[in-house]
DRENNU-614282 format. One record per atom (N, C-alpha, C, O, CB): x, y, z. Coordinates in steps of 0.2 Angstrom, whole numbers, plus 5000, padded with zeros to 4 digits. Glycine has a CB too. Layout:
// DRENNU-614282
XYZ...
***
This chain:
// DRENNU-614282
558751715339558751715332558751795329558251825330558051685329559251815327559351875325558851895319558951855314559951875323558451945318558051985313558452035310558552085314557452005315558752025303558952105301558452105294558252065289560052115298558152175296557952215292557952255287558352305289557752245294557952265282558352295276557952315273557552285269558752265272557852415273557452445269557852475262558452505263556952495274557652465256557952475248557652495245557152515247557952435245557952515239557552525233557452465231557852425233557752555229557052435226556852385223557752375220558152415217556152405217557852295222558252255219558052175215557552145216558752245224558552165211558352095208558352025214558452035220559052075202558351975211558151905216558851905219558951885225557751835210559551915212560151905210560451925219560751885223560351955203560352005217560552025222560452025229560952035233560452065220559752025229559652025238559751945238559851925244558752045243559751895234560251815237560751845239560851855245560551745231561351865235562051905236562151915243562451895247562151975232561551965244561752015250561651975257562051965261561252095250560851945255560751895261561151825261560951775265559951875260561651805258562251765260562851805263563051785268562451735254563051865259563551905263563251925272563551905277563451985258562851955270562551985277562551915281563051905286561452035277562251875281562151795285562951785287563251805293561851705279563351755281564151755284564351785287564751745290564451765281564351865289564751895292564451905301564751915306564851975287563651905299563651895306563651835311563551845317563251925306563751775308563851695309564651715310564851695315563651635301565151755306565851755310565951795314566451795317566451775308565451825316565751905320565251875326565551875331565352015316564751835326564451805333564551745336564551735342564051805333564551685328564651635330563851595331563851545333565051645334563251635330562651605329562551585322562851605317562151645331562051515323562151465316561751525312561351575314561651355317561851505307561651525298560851515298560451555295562051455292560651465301560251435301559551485306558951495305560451355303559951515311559451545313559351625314559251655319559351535318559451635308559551685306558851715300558451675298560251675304558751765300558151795295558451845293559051865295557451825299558251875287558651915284557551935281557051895280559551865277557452035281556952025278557052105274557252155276556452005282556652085268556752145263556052175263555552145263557052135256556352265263555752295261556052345255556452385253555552335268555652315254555852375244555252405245554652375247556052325233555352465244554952545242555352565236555952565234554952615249554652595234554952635226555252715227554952745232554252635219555752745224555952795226555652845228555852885232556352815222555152835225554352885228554252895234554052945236553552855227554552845239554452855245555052855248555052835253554152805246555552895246556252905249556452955246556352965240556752845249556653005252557053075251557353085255557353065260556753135251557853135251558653125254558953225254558953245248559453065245558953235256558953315257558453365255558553415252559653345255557853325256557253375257557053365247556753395244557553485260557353315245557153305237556853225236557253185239558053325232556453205233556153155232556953125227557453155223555253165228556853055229557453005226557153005219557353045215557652915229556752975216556252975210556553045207556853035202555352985211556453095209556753195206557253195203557453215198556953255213557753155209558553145208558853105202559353115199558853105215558453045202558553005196558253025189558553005184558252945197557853045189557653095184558053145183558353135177557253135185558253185186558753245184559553195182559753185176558953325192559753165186560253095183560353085175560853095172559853015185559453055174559453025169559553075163559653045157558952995168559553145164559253185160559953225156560053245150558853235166560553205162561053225162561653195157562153215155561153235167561253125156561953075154561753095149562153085144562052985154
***
């Protein structure tokens, strides 16, 4: 039974259905294991907890927002 892991930023319900059908499908063609035994699991952290060249993501989106 395949486990894929997926760490994120916070997404809608919308979305990780989307992704967790996409992701299932492609690895049900590319292996040929059923749909069914498959796991799909999300970890959403808020940008507080993710940095991307030595700068908090939360920083980045701020200065972002700051700019439009």
């Amino acid at each position: 039974m395949p486990i894929v892991q997926i760490t994120i930023l916070p997404q809608s319900a919308e979305k990780k259905a989307e992704m967790s059908k996409v992701i299932t499908d492609e690895i049900h063609r590319i292996t040929g294991i059923r749909k069914e035994a498959m796991v799909i699991l999300f970890y959403e952290l808020p940008a507080e907890n993710f940095a991307d060249g030595g700068e908090m993501l939360s920083e980045k989106f701020k200065r972002m927002q700051s700019n439009e």
